[in-house]
Each structure stands twice: as C-alpha cells, then as structure tokens.
TORMI-437451 format. One record per residue: residue in one letter; x, y, z of N, C-alpha, C in turn. Coordinates in steps of 0.05 Angstrom, whole numbers, padded with zeros to 5 digits, always signed. Layout:
<rs>
AXYZXYZXYZ...
</rs>
This chain:
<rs>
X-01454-02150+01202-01480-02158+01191-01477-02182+01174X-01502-02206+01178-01498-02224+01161-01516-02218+01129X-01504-02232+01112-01510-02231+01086-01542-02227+01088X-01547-02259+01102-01579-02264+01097-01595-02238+01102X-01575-02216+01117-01599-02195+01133-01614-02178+01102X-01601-02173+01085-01608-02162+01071-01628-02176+01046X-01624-02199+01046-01648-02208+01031-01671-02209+01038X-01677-02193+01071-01704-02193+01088-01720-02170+01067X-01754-02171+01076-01767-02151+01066-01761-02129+01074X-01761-02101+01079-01757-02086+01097-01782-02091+01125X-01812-02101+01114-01829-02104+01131-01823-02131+01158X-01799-02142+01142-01805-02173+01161-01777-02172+01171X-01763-02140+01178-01743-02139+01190-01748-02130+01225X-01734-02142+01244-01736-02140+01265-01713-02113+01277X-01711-02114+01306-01698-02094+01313-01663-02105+01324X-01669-02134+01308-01654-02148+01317-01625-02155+01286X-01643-02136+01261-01630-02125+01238-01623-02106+01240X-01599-02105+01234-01576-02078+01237-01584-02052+01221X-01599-02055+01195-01616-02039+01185-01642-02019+01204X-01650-02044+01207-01679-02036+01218-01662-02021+01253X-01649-02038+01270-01644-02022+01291-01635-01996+01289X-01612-01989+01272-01601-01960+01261-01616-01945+01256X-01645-01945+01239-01660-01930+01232-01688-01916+01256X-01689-01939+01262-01703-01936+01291-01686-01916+01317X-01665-01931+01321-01656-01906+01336-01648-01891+01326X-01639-01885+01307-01637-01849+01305-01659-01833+01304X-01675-01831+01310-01707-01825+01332-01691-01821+01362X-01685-01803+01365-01676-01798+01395-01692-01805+01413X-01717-01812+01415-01730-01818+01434-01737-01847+01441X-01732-01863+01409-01728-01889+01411-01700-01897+01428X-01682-01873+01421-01655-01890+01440-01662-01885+01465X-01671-01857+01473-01680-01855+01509-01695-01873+01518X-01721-01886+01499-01735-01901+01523-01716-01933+01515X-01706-01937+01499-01684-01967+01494-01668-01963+01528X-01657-01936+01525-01634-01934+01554-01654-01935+01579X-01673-01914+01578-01692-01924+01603-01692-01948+01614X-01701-01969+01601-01710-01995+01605-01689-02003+01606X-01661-02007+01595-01640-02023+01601-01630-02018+01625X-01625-01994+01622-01602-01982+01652-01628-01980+01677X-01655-01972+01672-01676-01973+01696-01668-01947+01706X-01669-01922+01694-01667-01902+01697-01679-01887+01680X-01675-01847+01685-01691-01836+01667-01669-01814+01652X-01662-01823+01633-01641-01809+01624-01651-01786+01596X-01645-01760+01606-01648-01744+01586-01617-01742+01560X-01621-01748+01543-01604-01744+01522-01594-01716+01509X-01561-01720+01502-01557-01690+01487-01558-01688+01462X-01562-01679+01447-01565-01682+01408-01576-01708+01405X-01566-01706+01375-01580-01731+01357-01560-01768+01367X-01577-01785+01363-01556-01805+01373-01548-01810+01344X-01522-01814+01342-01505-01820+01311-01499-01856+01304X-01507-01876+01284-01509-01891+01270-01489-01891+01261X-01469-01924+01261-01439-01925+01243-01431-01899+01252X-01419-01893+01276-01401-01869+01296-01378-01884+01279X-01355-01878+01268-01328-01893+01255-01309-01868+01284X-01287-01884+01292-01269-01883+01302-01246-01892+01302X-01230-01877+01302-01202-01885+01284-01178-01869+01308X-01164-01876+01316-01130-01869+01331-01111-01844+01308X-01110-01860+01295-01094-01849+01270-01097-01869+01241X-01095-01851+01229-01100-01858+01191-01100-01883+01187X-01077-01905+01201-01072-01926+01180-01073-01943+01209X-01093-01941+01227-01099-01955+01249-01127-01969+01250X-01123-01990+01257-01158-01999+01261-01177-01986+01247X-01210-01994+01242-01220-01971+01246-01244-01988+01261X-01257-01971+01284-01268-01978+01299-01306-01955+01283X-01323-01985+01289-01352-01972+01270-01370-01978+01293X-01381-01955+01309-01396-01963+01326-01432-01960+01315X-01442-01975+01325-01477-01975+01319-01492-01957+01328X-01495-01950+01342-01512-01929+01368-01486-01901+01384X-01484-01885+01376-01466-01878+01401-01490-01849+01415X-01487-01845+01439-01499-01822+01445-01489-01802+01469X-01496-01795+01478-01492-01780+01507-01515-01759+01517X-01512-01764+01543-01535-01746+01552-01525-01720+01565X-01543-01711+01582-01536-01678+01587-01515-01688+01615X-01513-01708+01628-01492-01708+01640-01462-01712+01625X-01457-01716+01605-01432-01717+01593-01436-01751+01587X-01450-01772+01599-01447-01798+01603-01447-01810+01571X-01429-01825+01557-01428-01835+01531-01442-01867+01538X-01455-01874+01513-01476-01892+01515-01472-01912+01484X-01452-01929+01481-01453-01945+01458-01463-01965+01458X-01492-01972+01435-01504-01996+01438-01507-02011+01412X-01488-02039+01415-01485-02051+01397-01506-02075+01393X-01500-02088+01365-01522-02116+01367-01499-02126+01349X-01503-02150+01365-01491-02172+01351-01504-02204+01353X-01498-02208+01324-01522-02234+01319-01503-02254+01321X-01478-02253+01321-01463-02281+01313-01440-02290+01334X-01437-02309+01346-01429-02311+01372-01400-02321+01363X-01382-02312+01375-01354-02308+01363-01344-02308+01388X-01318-02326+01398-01300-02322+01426-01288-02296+01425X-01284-02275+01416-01274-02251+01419-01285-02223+01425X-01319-02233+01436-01332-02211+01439-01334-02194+01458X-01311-02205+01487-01312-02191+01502-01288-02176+01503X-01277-02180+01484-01242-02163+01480-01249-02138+01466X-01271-02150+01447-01282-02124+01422-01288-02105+01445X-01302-02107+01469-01321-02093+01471-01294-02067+01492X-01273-02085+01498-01252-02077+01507-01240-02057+01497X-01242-02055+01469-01223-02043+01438-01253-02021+01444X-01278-02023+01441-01288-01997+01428-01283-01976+01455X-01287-01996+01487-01281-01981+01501-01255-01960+01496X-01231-01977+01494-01212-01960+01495-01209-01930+01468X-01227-01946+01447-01218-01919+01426-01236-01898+01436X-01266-01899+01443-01282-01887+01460-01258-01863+01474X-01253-01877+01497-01230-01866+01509-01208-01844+01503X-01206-01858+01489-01179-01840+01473-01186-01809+01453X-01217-01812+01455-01221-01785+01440-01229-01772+01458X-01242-01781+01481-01245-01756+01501-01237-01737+01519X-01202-01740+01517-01191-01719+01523-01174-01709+01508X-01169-01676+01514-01148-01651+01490-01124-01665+01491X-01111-01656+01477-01076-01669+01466-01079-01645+01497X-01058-01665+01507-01042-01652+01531-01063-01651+01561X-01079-01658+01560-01104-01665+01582-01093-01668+01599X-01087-01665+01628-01072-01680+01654-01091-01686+01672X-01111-01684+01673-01139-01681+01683-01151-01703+01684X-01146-01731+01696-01158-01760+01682-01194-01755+01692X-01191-01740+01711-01227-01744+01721-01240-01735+01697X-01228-01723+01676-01244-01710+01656-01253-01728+01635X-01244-01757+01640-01264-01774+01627-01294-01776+01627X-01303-01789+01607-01330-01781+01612-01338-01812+01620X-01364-01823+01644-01375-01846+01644-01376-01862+01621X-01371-01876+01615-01385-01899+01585-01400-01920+01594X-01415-01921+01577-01430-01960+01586-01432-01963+01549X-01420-01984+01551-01413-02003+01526-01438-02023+01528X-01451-02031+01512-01479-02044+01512-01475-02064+01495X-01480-02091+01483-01481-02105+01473-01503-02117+01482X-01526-02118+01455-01549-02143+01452-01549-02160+01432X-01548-02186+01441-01548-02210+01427-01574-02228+01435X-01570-02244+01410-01600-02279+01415-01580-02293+01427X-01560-02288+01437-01551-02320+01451-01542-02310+01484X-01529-02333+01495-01515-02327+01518-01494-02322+01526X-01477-02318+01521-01451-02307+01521-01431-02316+01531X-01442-02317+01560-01434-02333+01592-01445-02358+01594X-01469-02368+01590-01481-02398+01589-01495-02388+01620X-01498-02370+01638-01515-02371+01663-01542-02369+01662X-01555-02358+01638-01580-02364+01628-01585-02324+01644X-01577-02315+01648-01585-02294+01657-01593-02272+01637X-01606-02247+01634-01617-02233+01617-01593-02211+01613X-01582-02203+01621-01558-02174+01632-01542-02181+01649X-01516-02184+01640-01488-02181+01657-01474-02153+01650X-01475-02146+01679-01460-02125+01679-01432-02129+01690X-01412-02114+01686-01387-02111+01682-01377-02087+01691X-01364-02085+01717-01347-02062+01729-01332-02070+01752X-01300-02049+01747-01276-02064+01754-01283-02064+01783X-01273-02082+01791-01274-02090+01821-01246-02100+01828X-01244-02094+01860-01218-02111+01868-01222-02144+01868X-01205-02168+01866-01207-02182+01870-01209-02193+01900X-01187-02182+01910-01178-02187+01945-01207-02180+01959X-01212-02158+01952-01238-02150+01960-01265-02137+01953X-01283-02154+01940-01296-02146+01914-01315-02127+01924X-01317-02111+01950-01342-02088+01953-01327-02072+01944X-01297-02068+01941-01287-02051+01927-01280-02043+01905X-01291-02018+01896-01299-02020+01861-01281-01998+01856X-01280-01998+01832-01253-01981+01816-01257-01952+01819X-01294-01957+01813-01303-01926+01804-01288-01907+01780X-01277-01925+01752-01266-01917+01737-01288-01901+01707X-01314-01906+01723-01336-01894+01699-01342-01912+01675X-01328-01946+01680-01332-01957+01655-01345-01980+01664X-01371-01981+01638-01390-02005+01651-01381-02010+01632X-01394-02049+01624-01395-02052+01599-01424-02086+01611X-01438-02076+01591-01471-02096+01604-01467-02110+01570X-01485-02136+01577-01478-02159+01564-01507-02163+01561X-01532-02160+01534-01557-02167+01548-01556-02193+01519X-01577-02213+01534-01587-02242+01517-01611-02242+01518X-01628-02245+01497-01647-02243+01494-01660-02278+01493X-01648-02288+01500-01653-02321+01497-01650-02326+01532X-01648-02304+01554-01647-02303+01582-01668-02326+01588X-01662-02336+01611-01681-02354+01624-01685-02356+01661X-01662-02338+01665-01663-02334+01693-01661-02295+01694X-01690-02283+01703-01697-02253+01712-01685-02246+01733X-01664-02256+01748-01653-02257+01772-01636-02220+01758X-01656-02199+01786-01642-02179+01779-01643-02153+01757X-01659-02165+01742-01675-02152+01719-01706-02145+01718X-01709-02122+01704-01742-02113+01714-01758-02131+01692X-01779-02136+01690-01795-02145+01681-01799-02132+01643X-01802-02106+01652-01796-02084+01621-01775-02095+01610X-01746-02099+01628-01725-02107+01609-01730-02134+01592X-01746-02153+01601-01747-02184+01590-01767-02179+01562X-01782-02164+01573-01806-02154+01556-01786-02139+01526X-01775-02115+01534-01753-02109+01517-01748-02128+01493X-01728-02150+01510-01708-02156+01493-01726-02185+01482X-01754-02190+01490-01771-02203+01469-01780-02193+01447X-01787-02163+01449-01780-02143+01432-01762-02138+01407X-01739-02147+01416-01729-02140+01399-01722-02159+01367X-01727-02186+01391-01730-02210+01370-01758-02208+01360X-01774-02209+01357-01809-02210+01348-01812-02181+01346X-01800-02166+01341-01810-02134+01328-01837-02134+01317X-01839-02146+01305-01864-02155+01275-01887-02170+01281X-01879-02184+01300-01906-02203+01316-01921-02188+01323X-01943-02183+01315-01975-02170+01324-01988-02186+01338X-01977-02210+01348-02000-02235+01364-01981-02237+01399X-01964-02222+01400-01950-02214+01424-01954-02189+01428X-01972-02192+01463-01978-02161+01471-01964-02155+01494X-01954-02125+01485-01943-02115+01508-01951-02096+01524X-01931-02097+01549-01943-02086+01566-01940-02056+01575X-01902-02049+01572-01897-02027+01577-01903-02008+01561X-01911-01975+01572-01911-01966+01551-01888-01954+01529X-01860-01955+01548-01845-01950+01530-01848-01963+01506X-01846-01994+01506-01837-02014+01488-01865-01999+01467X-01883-01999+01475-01911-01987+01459-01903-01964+01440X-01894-01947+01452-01881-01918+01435-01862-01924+01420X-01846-01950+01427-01828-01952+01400-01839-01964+01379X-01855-01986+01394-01872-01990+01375-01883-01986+01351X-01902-01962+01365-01914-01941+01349-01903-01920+01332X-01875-01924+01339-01857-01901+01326-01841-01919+01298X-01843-01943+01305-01840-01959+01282-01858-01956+01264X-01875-01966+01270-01903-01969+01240-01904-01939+01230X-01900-01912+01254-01903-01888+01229-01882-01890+01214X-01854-01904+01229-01834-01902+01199-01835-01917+01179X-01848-01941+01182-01858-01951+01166-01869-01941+01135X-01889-01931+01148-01907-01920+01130-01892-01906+01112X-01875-01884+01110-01857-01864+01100-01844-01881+01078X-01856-01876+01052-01838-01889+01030-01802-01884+01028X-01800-01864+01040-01770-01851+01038-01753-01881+01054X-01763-01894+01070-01751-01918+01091-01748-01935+01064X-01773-01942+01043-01774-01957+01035-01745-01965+01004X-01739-01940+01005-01731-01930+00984-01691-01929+00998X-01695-01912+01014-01663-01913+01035-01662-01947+01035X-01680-01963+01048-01663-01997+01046-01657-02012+01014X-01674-02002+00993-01653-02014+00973-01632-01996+00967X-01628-01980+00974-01600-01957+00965-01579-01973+00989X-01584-01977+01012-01569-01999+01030-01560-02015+01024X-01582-02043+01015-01574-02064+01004-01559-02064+00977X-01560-02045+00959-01538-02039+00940-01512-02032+00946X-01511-02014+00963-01483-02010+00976-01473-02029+00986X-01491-02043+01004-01475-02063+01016-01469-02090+01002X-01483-02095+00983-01475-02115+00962-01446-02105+00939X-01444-02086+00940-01414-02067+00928-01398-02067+00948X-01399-02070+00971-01369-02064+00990-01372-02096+00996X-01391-02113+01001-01381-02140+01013-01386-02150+00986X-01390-02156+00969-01396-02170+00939-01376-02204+00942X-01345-02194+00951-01345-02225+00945-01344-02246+00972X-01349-02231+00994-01362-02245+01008-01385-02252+01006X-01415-02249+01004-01435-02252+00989-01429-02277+00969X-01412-02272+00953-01420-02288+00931-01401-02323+00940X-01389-02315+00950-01368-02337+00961-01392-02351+00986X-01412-02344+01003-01433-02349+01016-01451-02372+01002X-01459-02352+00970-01471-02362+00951-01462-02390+00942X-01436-02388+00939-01427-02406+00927-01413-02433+00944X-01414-02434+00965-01415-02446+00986-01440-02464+00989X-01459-02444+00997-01492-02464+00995-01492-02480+00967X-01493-02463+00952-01490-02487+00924-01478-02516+00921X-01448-02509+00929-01424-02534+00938-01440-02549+00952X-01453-02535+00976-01455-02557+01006-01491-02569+00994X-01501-02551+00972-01534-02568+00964-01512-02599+00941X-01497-02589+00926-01490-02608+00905-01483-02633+00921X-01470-02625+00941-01467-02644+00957-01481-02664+00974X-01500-02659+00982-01521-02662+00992-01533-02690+00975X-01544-02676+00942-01558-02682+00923-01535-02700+00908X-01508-02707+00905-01495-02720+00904-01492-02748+00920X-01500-02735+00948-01502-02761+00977-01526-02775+00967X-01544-02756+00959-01568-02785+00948-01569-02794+00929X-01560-02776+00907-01558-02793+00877-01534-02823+00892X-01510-02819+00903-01496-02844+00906-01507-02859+00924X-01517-02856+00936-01539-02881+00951-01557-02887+00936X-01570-02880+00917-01589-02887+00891-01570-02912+00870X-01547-02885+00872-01535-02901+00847-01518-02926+00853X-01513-02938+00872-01505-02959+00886-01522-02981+00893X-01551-02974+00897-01568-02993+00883-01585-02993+00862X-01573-02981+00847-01582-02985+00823-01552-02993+00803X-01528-02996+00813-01504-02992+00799-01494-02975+00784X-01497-02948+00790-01489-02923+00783-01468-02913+00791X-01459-02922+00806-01433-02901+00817-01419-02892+00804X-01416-02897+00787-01392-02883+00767-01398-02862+00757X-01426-02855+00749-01443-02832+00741-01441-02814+00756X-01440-02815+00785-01442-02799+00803-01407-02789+00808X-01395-02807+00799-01370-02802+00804-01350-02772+00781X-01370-02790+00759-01368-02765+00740-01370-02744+00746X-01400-02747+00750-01415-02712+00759-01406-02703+00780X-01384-02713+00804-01382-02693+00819-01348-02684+00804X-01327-02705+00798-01314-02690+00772-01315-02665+00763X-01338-02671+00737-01342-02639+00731-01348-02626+00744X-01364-02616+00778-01372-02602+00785-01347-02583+00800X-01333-02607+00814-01306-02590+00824-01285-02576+00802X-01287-02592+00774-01275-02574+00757-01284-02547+00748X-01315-02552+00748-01327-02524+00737-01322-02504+00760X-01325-02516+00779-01321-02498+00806-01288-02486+00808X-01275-02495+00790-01239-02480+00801-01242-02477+00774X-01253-02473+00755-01257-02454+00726-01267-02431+00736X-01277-02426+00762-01289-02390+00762-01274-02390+00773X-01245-02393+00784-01223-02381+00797-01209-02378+00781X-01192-02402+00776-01171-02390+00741-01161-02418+00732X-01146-02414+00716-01146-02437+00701-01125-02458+00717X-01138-02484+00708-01136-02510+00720-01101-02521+00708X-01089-02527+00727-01063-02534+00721-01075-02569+00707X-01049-02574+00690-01062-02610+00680-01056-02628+00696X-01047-02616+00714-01029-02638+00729-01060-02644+00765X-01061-02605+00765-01094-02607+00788-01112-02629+00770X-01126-02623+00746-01142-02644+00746-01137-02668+00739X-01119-02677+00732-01112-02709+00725-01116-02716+00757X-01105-02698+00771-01109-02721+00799-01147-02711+00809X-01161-02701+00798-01181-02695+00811-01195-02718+00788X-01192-02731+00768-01198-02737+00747-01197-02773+00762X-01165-02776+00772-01155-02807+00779-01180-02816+00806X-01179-02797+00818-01193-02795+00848-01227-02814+00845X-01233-02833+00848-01262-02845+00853-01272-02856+00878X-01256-02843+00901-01272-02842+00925-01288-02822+00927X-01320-02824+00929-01336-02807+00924-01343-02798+00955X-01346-02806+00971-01344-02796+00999-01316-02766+00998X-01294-02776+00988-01270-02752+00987-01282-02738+00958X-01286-02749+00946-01291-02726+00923-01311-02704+00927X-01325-02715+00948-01352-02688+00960-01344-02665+00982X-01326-02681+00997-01300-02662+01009-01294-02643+01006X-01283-02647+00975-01269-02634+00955-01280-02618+00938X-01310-02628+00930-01324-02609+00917-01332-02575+00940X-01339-02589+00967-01338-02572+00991-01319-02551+00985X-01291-02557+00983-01268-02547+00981-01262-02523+00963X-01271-02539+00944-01268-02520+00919-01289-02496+00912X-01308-02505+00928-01337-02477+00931-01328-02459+00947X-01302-02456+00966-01288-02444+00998-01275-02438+00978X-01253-02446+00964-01224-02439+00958-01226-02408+00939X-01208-02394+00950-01197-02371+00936-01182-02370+00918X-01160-02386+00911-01145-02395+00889-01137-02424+00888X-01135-02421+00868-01128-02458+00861-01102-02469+00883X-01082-02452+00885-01063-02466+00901-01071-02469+00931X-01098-02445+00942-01105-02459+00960-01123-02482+00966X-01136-02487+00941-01154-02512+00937-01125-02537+00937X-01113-02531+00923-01096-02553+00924-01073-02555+00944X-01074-02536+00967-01055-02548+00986-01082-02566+01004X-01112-02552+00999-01128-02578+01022-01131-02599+01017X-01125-02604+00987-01129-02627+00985-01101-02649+00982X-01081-02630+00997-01059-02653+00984-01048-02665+01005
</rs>
C-alpha cells in the first residue's frame, strides 16, 4: 500500500484502495460475483473469504500477506491481489504466493500429489504489465516443443490491467469490471452488468454504516505506527524535492537580479537543518557543505539529504 492511500476520504476511496477493496470483499458475495466476471463462470464459494490471509513456512521465514484468499465448494483456492505500483518482480511474487499457497495444502507426510488443490493467483493492476495492451493474461504451464500440451498442474495465475485497450478474448462485463474498479465513486458512469450493480449497491449500504467510518481511522492509525518512518521519510522527501524546486526559481531570480549568493546560503542551511534531524553534523561534513557554491550540486545534495538515513550515508553520496 502506498502512503498517499491513506490520506484519501474514506468516501473518495476506490476499489482500487487496499482499504476500500478488503472491506468490500469480505461480503462473500462481493468476492463471488468479482470471480464470476473474471473467470466467466458461476462459482459457488465455501466460508467467509479472509483479508491479509498471512502465510509463513516456518517462524523465521518470509512472511507471505495475501489480500483476498478464498475457496469454493470444489476445494478450488482463489487469491486476489491488487497492486498499484509497477515493480520488475511481479511475476516472481506471484510465483512465491503460489508456492507458499502450496505448501500448506498438504499433511506432513502426504504422498498423494493429486491432493493439491486448483489455485488461480489473480493480480489487478492500472498498468500493463506485458505492454500487449490486453485486459487479462492468463498463465498455465504448457510444453514448449508442443504448446497444445498443457501440464494440467491446477495452477493458473491471470494478470488483469485495467488501462487494457485490446478486448481480444475478454467478455465485455470483464472491461466494464475493471473500469469499475478504477472509478468506484463516479456516479456519471453507467453500468451495465448486474453484477457490477450489486456490488455496487453493496457498497453505498456499507457505506452508510458508521462502524466503516470509524474501522478506517483505527486503520490509518495503525498503519501510520507500523510504517511511520517510511511515511515520514515520503514527507520529507516532497519537502527536499518542493525546496528544491523553489530554490530553482529563487536562483534564476536571483541571477538576474544578482542574488546568488543568497540562494546559495539558503540552500546551506537547508541541507544542514536537514542532517540535524538525523544526528549531529561532523565539522569536517559541513565545512565542506559550507565551501561548496555550485548551486545546481548543492540542490542535489539538498535532494540527498531529505533520502539519507544517516549522515555517513549522506556523505558517502556526496563524496
């Protein structure tokens, strides 16, 4: 989850916030008609679907936090993740939940491999993954030598983009869907299916329920206590990268007006004040941050010092 998600209203959160999606599906019926429409089937579900599923091998191993997990009355396991931030390692992740998945579904001593259960690993994102512009890639092992031949090992793993531009293969409900999921909140977009309608509708009653309103700041507190100095290091980043900014025009100001040195000052103190909330300044760091009047590098550096975790890593970037 990114920082920004939590400074949303709860009202002007989409399904496309890790908040708002979690809460929504655990409504079992919001996850059945979500799977309906993705997979284009009619799948009856078993129990409750579980939110942050944590999975772990052993104690001091990974720990694997799934979003959605469920299963239906055929045994079939159903994990549906969202991810907002496009990272080269997302098809290895999806590799890792498969396998811990795996690994809990059979007894110590199992010899029985058919006794796996199907999985489809789900991932929805706003971007494209692949760059084919397609809405849903699906994923199942095949031979190379000869690709009508398929593994039949029970493991899917579907890829959906909500930024799709080629339906090649996909139902119409699905596109509708995953517009859905970006514009949750838009009342000036009408839809068509009635699934997408019932979730809809199953939104605004939760809505209404002050208890929702009340569970997301108890969220956003928690989650400002476990990520805090990420957050604040975010914070303090935009700050660096505005001073900077507002530094780039004061020295284009102050260059025709013959200022530069003013500006040279002020960004000075700012990288000093900025490695004063880390710890104290060796004399030897600021005499050279002090000698320094290339203001193009001194903004660098102010950059630097808004990132840096300790002074000696501020001062190996800059040396």
């Amino acid at each position: 989850m990114q920082s920004d998600d939590i400074c949303k209203p709860l009202e002007e959160m989409t399904l496309m916030d890790h908040f708002m999606f979690e809460e929504v599906m655990e409504n079992p019926e919001n996850t059945k008609l979500m799977l309906d429409i993705i997979l284009e089937d009619d799948i009856t579900l078993k129990g409750l679907p579980q939110t942050e599923k944590e999975l772990r091998k052993q104690p001091m191993n990974r720990l694997a936090r799934l979003d959605i997990w469920t299963k239906d009355i055929k045994d079939t396991i159903y994990d549906t993740e969202l991810q907002n931030q496009k990272v080269p390692n997302l098809s290895k992740r999806t590799r890792y939940y498969q396998a811990m998945i795996d690994c809990k579904l059979l007894a110590p001593g199992e010899k029985d491999f058919n006794q796996l259960n199907n999985v489809y690993i789900i991932l929805i994102a706003p971007f494209d993954l692949f760059g084919y512009g397609l809405y849903r890639y699906t994923f199942v092992g095949q031979c190379v030598e000869i690709p009508e031949l398929k593994m039949n090992d029970g493991a899917t793993r579907i890829f959906l983009n909500t930024k799709g531009t080629d339906n090649t293969g996909v139902s119409s409900e699905l596109v509708e869907f995953l517009r859905f999921m970006e514009f949750t909140n838009d009342e000036t977009i009408e839809y068509t299916s009635p699934k997408i309608l019932k979730i809809k509708e199953n939104i605004k009653t939760m809505l209404k329920d002050t208890e929702y309103s009340v569970k997301y700041l108890r969220f956003r507190e928690a989650y400002y206590r476990e990520h805090k100095d990420e957050i604040e290091a975010d914070k303090a980043a935009a700050r660096a990268e505005g001073l900077a900014e507002g530094l780039a025009e004061g020295l284009a100001e102050g260059r025709a007006e013959g200022h530069t040195l003013g500006v040279t000052e002020a960004t000075h103190n700012n990288i000093i004040e900025l490695l004063h909330t880390i710890s104290e300044i060796p004399t030897s760091l600021r005499d050279k941050i002090l000698a320094q009047n290339d203001n193009a590098l001194l903004t660098e550096w102010l950059i630097k010092a808004a990132h840096a975790k300790s002074i000696e890593e501020f001062e190996k970037s800059i040396a």
